[in-house]
C-alpha positions as CSV (number, residue, x, y, z in Angstrom):
1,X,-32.6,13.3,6.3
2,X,-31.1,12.0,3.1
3,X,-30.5,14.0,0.1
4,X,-32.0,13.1,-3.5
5,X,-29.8,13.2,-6.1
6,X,-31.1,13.5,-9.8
7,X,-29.5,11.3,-12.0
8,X,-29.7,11.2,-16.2
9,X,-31.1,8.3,-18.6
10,X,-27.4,7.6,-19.3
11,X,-26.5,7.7,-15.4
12,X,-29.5,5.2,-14.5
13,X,-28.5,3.1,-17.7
14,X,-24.7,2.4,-16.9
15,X,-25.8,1.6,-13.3
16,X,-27.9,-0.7,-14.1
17,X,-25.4,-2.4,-16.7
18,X,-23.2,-2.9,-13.8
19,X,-22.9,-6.3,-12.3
20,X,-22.4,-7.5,-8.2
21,X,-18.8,-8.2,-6.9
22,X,-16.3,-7.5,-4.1
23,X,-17.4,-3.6,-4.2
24,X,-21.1,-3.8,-5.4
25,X,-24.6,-5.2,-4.4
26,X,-28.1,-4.9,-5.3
27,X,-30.9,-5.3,-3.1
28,X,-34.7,-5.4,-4.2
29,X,-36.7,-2.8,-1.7
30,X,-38.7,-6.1,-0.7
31,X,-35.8,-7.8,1.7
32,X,-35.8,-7.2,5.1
33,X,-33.9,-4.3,6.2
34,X,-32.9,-6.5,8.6
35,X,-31.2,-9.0,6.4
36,X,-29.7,-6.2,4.2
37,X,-27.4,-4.8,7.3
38,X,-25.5,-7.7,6.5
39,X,-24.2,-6.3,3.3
40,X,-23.2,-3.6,4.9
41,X,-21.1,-5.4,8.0
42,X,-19.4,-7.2,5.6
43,X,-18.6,-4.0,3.8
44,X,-17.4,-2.4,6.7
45,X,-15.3,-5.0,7.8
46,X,-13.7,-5.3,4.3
47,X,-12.7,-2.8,1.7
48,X,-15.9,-0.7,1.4
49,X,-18.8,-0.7,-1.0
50,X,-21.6,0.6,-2.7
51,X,-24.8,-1.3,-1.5
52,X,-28.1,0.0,-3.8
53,X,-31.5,-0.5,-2.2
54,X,-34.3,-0.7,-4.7
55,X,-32.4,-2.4,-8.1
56,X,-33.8,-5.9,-8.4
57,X,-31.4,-8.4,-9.9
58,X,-33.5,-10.3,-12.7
59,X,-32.2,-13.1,-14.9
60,X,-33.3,-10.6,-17.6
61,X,-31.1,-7.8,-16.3
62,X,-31.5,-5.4,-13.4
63,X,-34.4,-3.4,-13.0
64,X,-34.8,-0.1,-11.4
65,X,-37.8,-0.8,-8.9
66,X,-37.3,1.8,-5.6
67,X,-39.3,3.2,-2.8
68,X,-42.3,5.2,-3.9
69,X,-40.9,8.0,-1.4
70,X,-38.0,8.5,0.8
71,X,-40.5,7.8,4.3
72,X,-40.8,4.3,3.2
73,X,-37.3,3.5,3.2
74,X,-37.4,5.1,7.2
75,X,-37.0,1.3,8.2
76,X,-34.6,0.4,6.0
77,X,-32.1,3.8,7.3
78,X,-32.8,2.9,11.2
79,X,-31.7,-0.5,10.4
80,X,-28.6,0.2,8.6
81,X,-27.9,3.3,11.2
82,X,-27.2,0.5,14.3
83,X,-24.6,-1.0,12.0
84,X,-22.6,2.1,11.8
85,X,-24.4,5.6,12.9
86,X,-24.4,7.8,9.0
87,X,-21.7,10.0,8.8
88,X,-19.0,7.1,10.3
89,X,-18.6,4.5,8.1
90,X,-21.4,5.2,6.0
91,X,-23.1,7.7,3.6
92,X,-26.5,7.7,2.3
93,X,-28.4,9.3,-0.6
94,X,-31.4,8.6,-2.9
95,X,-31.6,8.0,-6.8
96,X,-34.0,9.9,-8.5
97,X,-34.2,9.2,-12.6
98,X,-37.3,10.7,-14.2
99,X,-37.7,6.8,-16.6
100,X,-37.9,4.8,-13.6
101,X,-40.3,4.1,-10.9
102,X,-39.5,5.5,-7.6
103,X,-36.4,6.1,-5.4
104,X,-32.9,4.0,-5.1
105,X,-31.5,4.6,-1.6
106,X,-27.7,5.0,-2.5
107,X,-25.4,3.6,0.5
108,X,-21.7,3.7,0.3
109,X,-19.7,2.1,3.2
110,X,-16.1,2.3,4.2
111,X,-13.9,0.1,5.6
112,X,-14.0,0.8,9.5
113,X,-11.3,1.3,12.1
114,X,-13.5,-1.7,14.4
115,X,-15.1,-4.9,13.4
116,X,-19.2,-3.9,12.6
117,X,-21.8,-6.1,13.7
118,X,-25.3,-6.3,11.4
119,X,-28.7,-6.9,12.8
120,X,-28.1,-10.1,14.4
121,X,-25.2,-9.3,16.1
122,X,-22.7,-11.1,13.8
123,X,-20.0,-10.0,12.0
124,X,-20.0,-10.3,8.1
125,X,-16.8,-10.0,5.8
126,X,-17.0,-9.2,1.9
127,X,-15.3,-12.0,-0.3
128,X,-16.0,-11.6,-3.9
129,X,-20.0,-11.3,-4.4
130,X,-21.1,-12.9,-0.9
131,X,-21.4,-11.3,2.5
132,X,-20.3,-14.7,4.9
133,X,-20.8,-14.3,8.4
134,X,-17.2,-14.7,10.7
135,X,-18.0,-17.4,12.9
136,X,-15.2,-19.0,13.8
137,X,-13.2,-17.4,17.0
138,X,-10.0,-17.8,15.2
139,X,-11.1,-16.0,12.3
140,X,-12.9,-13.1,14.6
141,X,-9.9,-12.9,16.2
142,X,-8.1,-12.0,12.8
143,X,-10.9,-9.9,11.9
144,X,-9.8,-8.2,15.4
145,X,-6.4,-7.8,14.2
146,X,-6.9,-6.4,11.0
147,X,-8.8,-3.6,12.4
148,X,-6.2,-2.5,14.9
149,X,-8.4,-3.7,17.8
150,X,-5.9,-6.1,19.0
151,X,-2.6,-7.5,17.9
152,X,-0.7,-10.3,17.4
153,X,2.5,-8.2,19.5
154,X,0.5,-8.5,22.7
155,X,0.8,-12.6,21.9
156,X,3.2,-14.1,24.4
157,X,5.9,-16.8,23.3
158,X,6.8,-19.8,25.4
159,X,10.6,-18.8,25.2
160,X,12.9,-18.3,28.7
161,X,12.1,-14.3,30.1
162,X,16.1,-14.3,29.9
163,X,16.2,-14.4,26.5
164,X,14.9,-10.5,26.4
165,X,15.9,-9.3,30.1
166,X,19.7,-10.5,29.9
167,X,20.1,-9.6,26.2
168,X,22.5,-7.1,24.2
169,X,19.6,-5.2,23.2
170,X,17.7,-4.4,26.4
171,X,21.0,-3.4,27.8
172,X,21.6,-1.2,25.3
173,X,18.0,0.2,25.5
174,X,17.7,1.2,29.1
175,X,21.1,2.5,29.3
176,X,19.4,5.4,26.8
177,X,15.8,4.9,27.7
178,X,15.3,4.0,31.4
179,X,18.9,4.5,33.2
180,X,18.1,3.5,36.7
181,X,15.5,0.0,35.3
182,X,16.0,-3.5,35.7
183,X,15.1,-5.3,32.8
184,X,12.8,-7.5,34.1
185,X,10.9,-5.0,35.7
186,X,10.8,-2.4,33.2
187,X,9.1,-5.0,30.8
188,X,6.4,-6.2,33.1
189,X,6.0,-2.4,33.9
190,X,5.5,-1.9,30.2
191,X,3.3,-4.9,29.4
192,X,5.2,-6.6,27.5
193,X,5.5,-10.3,29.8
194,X,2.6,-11.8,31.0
195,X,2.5,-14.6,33.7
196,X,6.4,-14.6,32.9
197,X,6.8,-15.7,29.0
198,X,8.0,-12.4,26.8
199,X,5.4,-10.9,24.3
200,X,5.8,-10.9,20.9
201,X,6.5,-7.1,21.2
202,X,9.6,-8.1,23.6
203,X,11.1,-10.6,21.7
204,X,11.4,-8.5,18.0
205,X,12.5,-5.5,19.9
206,X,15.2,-7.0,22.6
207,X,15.5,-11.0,21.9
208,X,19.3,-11.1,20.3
209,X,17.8,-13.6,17.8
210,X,14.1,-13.3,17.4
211,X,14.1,-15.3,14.0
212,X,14.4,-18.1,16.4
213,X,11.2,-17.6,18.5
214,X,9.3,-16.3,15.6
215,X,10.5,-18.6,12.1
216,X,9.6,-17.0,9.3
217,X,7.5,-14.2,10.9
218,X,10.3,-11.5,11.3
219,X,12.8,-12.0,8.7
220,X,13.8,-9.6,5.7
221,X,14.6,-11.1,2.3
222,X,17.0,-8.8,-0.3
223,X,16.7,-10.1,-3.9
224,X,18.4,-8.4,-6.8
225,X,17.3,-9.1,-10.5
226,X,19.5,-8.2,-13.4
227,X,16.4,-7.1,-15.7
228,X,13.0,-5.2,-14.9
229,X,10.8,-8.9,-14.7
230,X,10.5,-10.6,-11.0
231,X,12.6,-14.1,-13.5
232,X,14.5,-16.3,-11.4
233,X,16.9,-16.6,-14.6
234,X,17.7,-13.0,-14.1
235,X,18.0,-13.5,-10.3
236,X,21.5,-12.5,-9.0
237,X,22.5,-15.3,-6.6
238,X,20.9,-16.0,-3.5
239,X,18.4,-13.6,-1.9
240,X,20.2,-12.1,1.2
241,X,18.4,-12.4,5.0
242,X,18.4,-10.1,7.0
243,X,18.2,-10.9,10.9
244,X,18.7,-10.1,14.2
245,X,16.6,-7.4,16.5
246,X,14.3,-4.9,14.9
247,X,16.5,-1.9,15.6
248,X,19.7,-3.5,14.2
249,X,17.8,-5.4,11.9
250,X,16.0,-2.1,10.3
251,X,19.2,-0.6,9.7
252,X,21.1,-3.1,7.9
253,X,18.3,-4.0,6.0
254,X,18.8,-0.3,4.8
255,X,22.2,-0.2,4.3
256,X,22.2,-4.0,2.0
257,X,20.1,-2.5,0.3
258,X,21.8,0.4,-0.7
259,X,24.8,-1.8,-1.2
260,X,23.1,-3.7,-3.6
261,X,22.0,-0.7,-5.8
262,X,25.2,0.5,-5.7
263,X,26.3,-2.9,-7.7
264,X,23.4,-2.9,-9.7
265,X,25.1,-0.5,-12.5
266,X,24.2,-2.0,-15.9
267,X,26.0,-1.4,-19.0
268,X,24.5,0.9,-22.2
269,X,25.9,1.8,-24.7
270,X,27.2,5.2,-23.5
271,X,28.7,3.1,-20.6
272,X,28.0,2.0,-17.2
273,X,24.8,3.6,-16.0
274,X,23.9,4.3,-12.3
275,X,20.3,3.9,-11.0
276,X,20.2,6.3,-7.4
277,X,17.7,6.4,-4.9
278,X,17.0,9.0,-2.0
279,X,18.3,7.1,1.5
280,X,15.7,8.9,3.3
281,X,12.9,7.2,1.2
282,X,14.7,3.6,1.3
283,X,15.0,4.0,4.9
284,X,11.7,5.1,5.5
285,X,9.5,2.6,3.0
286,X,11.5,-0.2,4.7
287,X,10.8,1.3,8.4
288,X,7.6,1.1,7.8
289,X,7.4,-2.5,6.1
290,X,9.2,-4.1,9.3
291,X,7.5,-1.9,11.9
292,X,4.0,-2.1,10.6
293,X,3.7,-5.0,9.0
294,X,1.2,-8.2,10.6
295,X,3.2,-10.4,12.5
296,X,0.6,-12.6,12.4
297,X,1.1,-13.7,9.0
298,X,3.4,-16.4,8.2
299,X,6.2,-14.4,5.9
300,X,9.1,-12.2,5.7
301,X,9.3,-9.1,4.3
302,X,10.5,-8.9,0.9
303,X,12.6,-5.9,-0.8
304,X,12.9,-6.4,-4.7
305,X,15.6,-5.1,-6.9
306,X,15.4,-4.4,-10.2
307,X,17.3,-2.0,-12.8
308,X,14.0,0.4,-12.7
309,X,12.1,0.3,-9.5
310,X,12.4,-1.1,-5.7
311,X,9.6,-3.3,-4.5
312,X,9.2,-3.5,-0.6
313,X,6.4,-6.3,0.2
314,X,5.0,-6.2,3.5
315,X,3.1,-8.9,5.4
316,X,-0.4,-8.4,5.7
317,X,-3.4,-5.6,5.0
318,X,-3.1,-2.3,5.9
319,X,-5.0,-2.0,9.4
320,X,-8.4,-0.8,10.5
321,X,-9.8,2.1,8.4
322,X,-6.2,2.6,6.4
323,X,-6.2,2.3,2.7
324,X,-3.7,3.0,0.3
325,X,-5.6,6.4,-0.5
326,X,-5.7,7.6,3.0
327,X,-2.6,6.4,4.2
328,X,-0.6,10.1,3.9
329,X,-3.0,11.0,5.7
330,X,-4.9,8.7,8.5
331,X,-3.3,7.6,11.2
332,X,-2.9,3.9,12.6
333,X,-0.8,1.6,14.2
334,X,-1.2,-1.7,14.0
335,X,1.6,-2.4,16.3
336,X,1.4,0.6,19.0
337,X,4.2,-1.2,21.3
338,X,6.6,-1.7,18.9
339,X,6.2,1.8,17.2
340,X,6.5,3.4,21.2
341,X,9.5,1.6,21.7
342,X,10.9,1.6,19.0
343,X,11.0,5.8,19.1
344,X,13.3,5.3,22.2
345,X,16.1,3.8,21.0
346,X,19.3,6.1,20.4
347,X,18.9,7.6,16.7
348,X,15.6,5.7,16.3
349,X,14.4,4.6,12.4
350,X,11.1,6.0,13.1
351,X,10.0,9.0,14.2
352,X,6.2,8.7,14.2
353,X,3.2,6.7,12.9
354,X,2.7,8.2,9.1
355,X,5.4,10.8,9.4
356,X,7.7,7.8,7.9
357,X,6.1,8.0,4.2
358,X,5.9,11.6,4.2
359,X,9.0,11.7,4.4
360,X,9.8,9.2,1.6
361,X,7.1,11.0,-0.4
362,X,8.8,14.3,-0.1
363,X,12.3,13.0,-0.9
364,X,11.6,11.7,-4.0
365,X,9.9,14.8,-5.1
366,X,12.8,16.8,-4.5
367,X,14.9,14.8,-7.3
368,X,12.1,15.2,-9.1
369,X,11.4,11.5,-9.0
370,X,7.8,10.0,-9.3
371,X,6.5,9.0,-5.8
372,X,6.0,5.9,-4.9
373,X,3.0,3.6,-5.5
374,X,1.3,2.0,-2.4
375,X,-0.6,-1.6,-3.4
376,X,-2.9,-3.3,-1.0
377,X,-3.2,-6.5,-2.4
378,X,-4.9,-9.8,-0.8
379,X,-2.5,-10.7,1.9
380,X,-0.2,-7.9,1.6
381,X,1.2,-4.5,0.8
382,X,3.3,-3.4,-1.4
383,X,5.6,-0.2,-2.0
384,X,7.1,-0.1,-5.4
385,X,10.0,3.2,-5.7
386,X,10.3,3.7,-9.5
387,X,13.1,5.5,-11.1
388,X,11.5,7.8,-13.6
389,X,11.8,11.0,-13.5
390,X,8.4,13.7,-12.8
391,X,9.9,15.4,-16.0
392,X,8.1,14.6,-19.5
393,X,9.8,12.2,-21.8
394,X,10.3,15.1,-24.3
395,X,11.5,17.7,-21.4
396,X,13.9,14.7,-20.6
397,X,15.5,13.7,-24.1
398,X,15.6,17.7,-24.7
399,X,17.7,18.5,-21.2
400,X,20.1,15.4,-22.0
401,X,20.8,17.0,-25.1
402,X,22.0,20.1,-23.4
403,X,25.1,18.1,-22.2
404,X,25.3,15.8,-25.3
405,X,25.5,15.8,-28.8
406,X,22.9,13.1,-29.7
407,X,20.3,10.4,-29.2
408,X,19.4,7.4,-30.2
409,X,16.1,5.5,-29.8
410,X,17.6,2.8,-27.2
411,X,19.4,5.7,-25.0
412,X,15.8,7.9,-25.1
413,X,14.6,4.3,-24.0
414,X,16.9,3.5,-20.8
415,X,16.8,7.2,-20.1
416,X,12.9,8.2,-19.7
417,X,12.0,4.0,-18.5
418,X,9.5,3.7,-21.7
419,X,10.1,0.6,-23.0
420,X,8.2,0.6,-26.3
421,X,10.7,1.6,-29.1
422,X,7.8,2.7,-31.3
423,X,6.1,5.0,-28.4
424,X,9.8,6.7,-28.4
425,X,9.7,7.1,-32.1
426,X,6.6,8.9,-32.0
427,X,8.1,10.9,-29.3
428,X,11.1,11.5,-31.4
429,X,8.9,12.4,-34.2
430,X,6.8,14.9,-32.5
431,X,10.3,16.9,-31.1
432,X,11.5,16.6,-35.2
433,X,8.1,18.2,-36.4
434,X,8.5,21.0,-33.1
435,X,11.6,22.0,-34.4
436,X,13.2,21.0,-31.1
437,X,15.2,18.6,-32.8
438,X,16.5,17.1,-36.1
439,X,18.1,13.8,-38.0
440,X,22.1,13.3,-37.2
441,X,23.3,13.2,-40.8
442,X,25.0,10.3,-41.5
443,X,23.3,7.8,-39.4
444,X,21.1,4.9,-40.0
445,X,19.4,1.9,-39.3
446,X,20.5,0.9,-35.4
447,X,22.8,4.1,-35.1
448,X,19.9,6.3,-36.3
449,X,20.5,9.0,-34.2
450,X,18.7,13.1,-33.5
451,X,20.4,16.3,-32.0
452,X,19.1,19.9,-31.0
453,X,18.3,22.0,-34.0
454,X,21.7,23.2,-35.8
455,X,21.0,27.2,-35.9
456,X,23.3,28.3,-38.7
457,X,25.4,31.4,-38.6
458,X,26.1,33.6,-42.0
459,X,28.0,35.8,-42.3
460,X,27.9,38.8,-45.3
């Protein structure tokens, strides 16, 4: 049994105002329930969505037109309840709004951890205002790998088996791992060869040189710009790649990268200035990036320089039922055989799935830094680090000026990351009329400067 919600004049107004798209869809109470589980597969398999049963979409406008009681939308629930069983991927409620005739049935989907079927068996994926059915087996097989249900590791290469069983890396590994294991065996134990040919899995975690079975699949691309805009003008030579296996490779992706903050000093006017990150966050976001990221997809990863933020691009969507919301929190690996192994190398990068950005969460809030942002965009995910600090502007000019004698505008600028020099005069302005601060005397124009409140000292 559904619950009824009462919504207002104003509530029923501004949902009817509202139009279709990617997250939205109205369905008159007259279409087959049948033909409406559609909406909600394609839903499902995409980003979620609000699907409202009972708004008809006029060329006049929509118009509120529901079920005359919440028994004759029993078909329409039983339908949508062998798409996804309520409580899973979906939720369900009723509109009630004393102007309008009879009740909307309210149903939000999710995006589900396994591809969902509607009434006729076929799978249906959300792209702007359409639901399209997936019919083609290479797109259901993406559709698979999106939700976690399979993966492109489990993919095998047509490369010689030698080039993981007589490698530097699998040496290495079972010398730690698996002492008394030959390679060869060990692998086929594990899954990862099939009919002898290496699996995708095999050849990013032991190949020497898996850049060469797997061209721009597996690489990591380091740029560093001299300004805060992604401008090839400001573009500081040529981006760096980083190669090799994906234990090595992790790990000096880390370490250029911190190498490359460490020359990105730019010069103020008070002198060089530093820009420093937490390692445990770099190490972690770009951990993640390399480990979880869809090989599938036809890129490298990307980690982004710039004098106020990191940006670490990863290849593909984030899996199954993750989102950037849930991500602290759910737990999902896209690549399950690459994560396991991964674990039992000697100091391993990862620890285990989710714990990663916890981690880099937690470090940055102990320099008081803002965490990082997590972007799911169409083919991609991105993890921006910022360097600006939790602390308000104001709380930020007024602890620098414990150490120093003044302020200008530009310094206020470079040292809370605002870049509009008219928000920072207001900001300025509102410290002057607190009585936190006060005009240098004897500056103007560009040298304009403010210090703490003089407190003077008489004496009788």
């Amino acid at each position: 049994m559904l619950n009824t919600v009462t919504i207002t004049d104003d509530e029923a107004a501004k949902l009817l105002s509202r139009t279709e798209g990617h997250f939205m869809d109205f369905k008159s109470i007259r279409i087959e329930p049948a033909k409406l589980t559609r909406h909600l597969s394609a839903f499902c398999n995409a980003d979620g969505g609000d699907l409202f049963v009972g708004v008809e979409e006029l060329a006049s406008g929509n118009v509120w037109d529901g079920f005359a009681d919440d028994e004759d939308a029993n078909g329409h629930i039983q339908a949508f309840e062998k798409v996804s069983p309520f409580g899973v991927d979906i939720q369900g409620e009723f509109l009630r709004c004393s102007s309008f005739p009879g009740l909307v049935l309210h149903i939000n989907a999710t995006k589900s951890r396994v591809v969902r079927t509607s009434s006729d068996r076929k799978a249906y994926k959300r792209l702007g205002a359409q639901s399209l059915p997936v019919l083609e087996e290479e797109a259901l097989t993406a559709l698979r790998r999106s939700k976690g249900v399979e993966s492109f590791e489990d993919e095998t290469l047509n490369i010689p088996l030698k080039d993981v069983t007589n490698s530097e890396p699998i040496i290495e590994y079972l010398i730690t791992a698996v002492p008394t294991a030959e390679p060869e065996i060990y692998l086929r134990g594990q899954y990862l060869t099939h009919e002898g040919k290496p699996t995708v899995a095999a050849t990013l975690l032991f190949a020497d040189q898996p850049q060469a079975a797997l061209p721009k699949r597996c690489g990591i691309k380091v740029y560093r710009y001299t300004s805060n805009d992604a401008d090839r003008s400001q573009l500081i030579g040529t981006p760096l790649t980083v190669e090799g296996h994906m234990y090595a490779q992790v790990y000096a992706a880390v370490s250029e990268t911190i190498s490359m903050i460490e020359e990105a000093r730019f010069l103020a006017e008070d002198g060089l200035r530093e820009v420093k990150y937490p390692k445990e966050t770099l190490h972690e976001v770009i951990t993640n990036a390399v480990l979880h990221r869809d090989y599938s997809v036809l890129d490298d990863v990307h980690i982004r320089i710039f004098e106020n933020r990191i940006e670490v691009q990863s290849p593909g969507k984030l899996p199954g039922h993750i989102t950037a919301k849930n991500i602290l929190d759910e737990r999902l690996s896209r690549n399950p055989k690459l994560v396991r192994h991964l674990n039992r190398f000697p100091d391993p990068p990862n620890q285990d799935v989710g714990e990663g950005l916890d981690t880099a969460f937690a470090s940055m809030r102990k320099l008081n830094l803002r965490e990082p942002e997590i972007l799911e965009r169409e083919n991609s995910v991105l993890v921006i680090i910022r360097h600006e600090s939790l602390a308000s502007p104001e709380q930020q000019i007024l602890e620098y000026l414990d150490s120093q004698t003044s302020i200008r505008n530009e310094q206020a600028r470079e040292l809370t990351g605002i870049q509009s020099e008219s928000r920072m005069q207001k900001i300025l302005k509102s410290l002057v009329d607190a009585g936190e601060i006060e005009h240098v005397p004897g500056t103007a124009k560009r040298g304009y400067a403010y210090r703490k409140v003089q407190i003077l000292i008489t004496t009788q």
